[in-house]
C-alpha beads as a LAMMPS data file, in Angstrom:
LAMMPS data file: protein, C-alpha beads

189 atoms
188 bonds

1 atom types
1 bond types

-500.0 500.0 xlo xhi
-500.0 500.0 ylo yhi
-500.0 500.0 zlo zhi

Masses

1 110.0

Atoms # bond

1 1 1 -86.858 76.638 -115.029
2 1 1 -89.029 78.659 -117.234
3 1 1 -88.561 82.429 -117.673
4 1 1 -91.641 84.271 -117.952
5 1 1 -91.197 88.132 -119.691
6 1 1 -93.206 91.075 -119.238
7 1 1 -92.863 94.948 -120.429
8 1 1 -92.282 97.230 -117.886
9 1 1 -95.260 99.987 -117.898
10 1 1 -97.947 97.493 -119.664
11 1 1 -97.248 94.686 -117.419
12 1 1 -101.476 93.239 -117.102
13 1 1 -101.588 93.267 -113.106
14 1 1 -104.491 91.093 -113.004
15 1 1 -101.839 88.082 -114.343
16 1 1 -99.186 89.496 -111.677
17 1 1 -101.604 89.068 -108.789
18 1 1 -103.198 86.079 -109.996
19 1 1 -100.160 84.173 -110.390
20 1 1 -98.967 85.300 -106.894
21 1 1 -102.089 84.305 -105.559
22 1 1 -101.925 80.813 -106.727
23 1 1 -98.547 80.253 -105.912
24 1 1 -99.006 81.738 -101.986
25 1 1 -102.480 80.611 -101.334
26 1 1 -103.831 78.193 -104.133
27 1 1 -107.316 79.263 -104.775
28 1 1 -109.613 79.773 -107.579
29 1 1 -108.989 82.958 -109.016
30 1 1 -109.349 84.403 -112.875
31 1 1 -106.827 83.787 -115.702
32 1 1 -106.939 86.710 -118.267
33 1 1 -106.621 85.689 -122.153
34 1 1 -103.581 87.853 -123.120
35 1 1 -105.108 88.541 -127.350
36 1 1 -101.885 90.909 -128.242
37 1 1 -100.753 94.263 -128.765
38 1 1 -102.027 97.653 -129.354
39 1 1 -100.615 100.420 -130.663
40 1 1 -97.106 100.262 -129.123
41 1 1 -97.492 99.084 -126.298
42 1 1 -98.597 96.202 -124.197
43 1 1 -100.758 93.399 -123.757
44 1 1 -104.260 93.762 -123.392
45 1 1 -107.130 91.692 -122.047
46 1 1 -110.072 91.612 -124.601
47 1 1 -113.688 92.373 -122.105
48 1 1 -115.253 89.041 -121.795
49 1 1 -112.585 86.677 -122.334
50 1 1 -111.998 86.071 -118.733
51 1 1 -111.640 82.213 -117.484
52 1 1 -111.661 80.694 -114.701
53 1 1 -109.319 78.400 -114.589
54 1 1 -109.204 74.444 -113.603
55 1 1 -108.847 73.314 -110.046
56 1 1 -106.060 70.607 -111.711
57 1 1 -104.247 73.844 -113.156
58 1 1 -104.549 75.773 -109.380
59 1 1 -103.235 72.404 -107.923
60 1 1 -99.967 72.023 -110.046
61 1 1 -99.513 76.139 -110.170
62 1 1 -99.576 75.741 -106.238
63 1 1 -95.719 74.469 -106.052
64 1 1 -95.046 77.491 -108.509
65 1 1 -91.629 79.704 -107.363
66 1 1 -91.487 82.644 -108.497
67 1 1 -87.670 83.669 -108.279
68 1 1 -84.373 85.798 -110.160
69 1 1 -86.141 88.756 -111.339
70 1 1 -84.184 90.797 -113.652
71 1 1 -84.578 94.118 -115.143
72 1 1 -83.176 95.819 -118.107
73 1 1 -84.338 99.024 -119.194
74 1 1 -88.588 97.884 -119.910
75 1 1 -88.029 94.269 -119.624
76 1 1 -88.130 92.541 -116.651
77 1 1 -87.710 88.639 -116.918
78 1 1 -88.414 86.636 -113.850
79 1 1 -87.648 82.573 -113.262
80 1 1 -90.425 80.274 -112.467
81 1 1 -89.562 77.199 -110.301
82 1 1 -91.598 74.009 -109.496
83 1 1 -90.389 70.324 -108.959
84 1 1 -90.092 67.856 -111.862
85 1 1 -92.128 65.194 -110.237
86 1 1 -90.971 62.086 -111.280
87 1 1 -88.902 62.323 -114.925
88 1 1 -86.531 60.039 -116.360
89 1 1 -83.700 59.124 -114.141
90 1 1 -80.425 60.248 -115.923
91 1 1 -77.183 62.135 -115.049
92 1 1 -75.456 65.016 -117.198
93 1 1 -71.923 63.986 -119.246
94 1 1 -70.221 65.485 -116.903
95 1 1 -71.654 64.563 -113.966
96 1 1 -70.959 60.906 -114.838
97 1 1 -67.340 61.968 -115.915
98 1 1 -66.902 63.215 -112.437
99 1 1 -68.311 60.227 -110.848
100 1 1 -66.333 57.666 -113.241
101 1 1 -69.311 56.008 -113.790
102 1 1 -68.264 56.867 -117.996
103 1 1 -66.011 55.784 -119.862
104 1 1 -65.229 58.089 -123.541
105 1 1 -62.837 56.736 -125.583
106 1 1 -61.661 56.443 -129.712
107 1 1 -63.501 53.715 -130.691
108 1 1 -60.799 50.981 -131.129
109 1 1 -56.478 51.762 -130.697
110 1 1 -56.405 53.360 -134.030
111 1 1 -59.570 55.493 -133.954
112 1 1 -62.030 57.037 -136.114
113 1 1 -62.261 60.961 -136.585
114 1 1 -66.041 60.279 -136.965
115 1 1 -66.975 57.979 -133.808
116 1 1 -65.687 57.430 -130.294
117 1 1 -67.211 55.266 -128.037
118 1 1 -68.749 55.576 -124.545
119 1 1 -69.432 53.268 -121.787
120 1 1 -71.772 53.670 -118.866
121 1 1 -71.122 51.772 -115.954
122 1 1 -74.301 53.286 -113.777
123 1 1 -77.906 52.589 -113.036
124 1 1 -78.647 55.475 -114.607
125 1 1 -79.193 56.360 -118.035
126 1 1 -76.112 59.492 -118.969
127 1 1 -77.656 62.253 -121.261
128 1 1 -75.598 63.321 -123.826
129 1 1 -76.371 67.363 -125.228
130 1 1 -75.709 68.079 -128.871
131 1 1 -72.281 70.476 -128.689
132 1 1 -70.803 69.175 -125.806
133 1 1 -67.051 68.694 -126.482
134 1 1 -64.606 65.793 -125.129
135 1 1 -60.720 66.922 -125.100
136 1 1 -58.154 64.228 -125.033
137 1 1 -57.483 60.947 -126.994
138 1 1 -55.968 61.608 -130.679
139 1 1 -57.918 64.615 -131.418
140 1 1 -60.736 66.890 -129.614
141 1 1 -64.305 66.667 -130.859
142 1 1 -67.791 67.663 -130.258
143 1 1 -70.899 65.467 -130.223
144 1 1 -72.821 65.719 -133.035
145 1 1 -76.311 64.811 -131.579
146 1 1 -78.348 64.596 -128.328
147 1 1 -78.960 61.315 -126.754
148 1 1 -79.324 59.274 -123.848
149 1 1 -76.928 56.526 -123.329
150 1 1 -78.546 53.567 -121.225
151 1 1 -77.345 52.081 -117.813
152 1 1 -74.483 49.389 -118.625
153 1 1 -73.745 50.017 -121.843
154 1 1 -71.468 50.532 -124.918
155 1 1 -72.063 52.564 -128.053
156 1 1 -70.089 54.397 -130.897
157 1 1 -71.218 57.554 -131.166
158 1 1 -70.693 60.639 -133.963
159 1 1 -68.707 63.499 -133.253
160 1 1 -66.717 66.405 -135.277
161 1 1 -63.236 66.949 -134.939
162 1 1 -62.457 70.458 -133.666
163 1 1 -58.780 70.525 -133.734
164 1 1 -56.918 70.617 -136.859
165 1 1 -53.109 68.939 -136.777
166 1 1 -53.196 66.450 -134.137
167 1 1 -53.772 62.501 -134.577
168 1 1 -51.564 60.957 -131.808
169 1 1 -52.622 60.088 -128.064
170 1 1 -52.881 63.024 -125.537
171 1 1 -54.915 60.641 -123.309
172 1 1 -56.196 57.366 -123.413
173 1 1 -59.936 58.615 -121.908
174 1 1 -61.693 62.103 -123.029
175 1 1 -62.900 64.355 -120.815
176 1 1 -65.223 67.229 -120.704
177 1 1 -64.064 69.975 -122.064
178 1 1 -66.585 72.205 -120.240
179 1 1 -68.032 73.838 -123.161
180 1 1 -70.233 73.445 -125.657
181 1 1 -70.705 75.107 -129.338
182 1 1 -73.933 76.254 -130.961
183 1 1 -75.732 74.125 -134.058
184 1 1 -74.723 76.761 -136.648
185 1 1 -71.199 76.328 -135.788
186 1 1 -71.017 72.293 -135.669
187 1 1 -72.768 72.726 -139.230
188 1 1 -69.864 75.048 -140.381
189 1 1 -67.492 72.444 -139.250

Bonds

1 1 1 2
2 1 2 3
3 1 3 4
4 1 4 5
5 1 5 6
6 1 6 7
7 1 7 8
8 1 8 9
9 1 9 10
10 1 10 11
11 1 11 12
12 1 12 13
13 1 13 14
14 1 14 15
15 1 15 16
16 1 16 17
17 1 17 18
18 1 18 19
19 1 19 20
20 1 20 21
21 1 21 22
22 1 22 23
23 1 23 24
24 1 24 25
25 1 25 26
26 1 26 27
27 1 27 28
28 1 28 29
29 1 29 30
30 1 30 31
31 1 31 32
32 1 32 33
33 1 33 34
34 1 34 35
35 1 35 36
36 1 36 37
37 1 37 38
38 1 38 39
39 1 39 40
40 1 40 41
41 1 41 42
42 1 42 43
43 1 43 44
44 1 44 45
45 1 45 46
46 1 46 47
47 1 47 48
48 1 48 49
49 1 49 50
50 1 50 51
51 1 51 52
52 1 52 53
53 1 53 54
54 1 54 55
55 1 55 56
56 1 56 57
57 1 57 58
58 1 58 59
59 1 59 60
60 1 60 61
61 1 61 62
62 1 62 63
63 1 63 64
64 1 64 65
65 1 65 66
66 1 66 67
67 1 67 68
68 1 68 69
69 1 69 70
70 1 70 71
71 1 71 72
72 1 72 73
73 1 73 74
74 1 74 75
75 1 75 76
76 1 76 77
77 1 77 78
78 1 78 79
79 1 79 80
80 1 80 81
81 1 81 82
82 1 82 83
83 1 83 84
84 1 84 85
85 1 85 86
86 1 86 87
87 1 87 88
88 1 88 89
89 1 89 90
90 1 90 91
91 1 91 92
92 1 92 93
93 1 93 94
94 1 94 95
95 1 95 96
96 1 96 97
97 1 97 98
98 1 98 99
99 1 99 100
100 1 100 101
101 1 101 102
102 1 102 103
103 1 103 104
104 1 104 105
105 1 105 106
106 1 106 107
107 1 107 108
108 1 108 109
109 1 109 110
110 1 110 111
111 1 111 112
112 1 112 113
113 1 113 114
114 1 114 115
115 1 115 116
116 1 116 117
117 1 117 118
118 1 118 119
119 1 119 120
120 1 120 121
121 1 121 122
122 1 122 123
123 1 123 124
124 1 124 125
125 1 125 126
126 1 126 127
127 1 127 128
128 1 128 129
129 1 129 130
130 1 130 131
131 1 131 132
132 1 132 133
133 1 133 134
134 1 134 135
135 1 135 136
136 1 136 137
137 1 137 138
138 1 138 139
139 1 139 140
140 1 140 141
141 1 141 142
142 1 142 143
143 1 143 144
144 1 144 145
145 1 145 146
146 1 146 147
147 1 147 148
148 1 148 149
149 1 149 150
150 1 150 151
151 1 151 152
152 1 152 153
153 1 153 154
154 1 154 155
155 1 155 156
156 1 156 157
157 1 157 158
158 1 158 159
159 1 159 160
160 1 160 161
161 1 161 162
162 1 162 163
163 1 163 164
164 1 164 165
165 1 165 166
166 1 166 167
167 1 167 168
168 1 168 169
169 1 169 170
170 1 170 171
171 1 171 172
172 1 172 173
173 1 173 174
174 1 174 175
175 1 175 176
176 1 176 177
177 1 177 178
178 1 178 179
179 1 179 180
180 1 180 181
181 1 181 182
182 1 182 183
183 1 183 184
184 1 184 185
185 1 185 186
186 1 186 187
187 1 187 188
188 1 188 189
């Protein structure tokens, strides 16, 4: 999903009814070039530097959703939908947790504080996100990096240890521990 903003009061309604054009009814209409602000306040179309814009563009901007609007105070942010078409074929960490198709574990019996080790018993590619932390084993970490881990495989990969104290088996597997922690904090780890 992408979020598109706009400023409540100097929202340009030529770009509001454009984009609900396309997305209801698909034909050619004009795409204003958005150049800034002025003075305080909004965007503003510069005369002349009207578009019009590709049929390929209309075609894609066809399957466009427009959904969630929220408002707060001047802002309003709305959600902008569309299908993916066909990406890379993966499942989430703990989607593949849930479906046992993943194995997380220390990386041999007496285990690493820097590495554990996953294995991916699925077709499918398991994406790994930067953050994510795995509770269990000897001691709970965080994943140090994004990655994708391919379909029937084993890797070590690095992690940070987020709990100070413990080094002794709470569980022979990790799971998810359903959260994740920001860049700035793995850094300060």
């Amino acid at each position: 999903m992408i979020w598109g903003m706009s400023r409540i009061g100097s929202v340009n309604p030529l770009v509001v009814a454009c984009l609900g054009q396309l997305v209801e009814q698909s034909h050619d209409c004009i795409w204003p070039e958005i150049t800034g602000y002025r003075g305080t306040g909004g965007a503003v179309r510069r005369e002349g530097a009207v578009k019009s814009v590709p049929s390929d563009v209309l075609e894609k901007l066809s399957s466009v959703e427009i959904s969630s609007v929220q408002q707060a105070a001047n802002l309003q942010v709305f959600g902008l939908r569309w299908s993916a078409g066909n990406g890379l074929d993966y499942t989430t960490l703990d989607e593949a947790l849930r479906d046992k198709v993943l194995d997380v574990t220390e990386i041999n019996e007496g285990g690493q504080v820097p590495a554990i080790k996953v294995a991916n018993s699925s077709e499918r590619m398991v994406f790994l996100m930067a953050g994510e932390m795995l509770v269990g084993c000897k001691q709970d970490r965080v994943l140090n990096s994004s990655m994708m881990v391919p379909s029937k495989s084993e890797m070590a990969i690095p992690v940070t240890c987020v709990e100070v104290g413990r080094w002794g088996y709470q569980s022979r597997k990790f799971r998810s521990g359903q959260t994740s922690s920001h860049g700035y904090l793995r850094m300060i780890l």
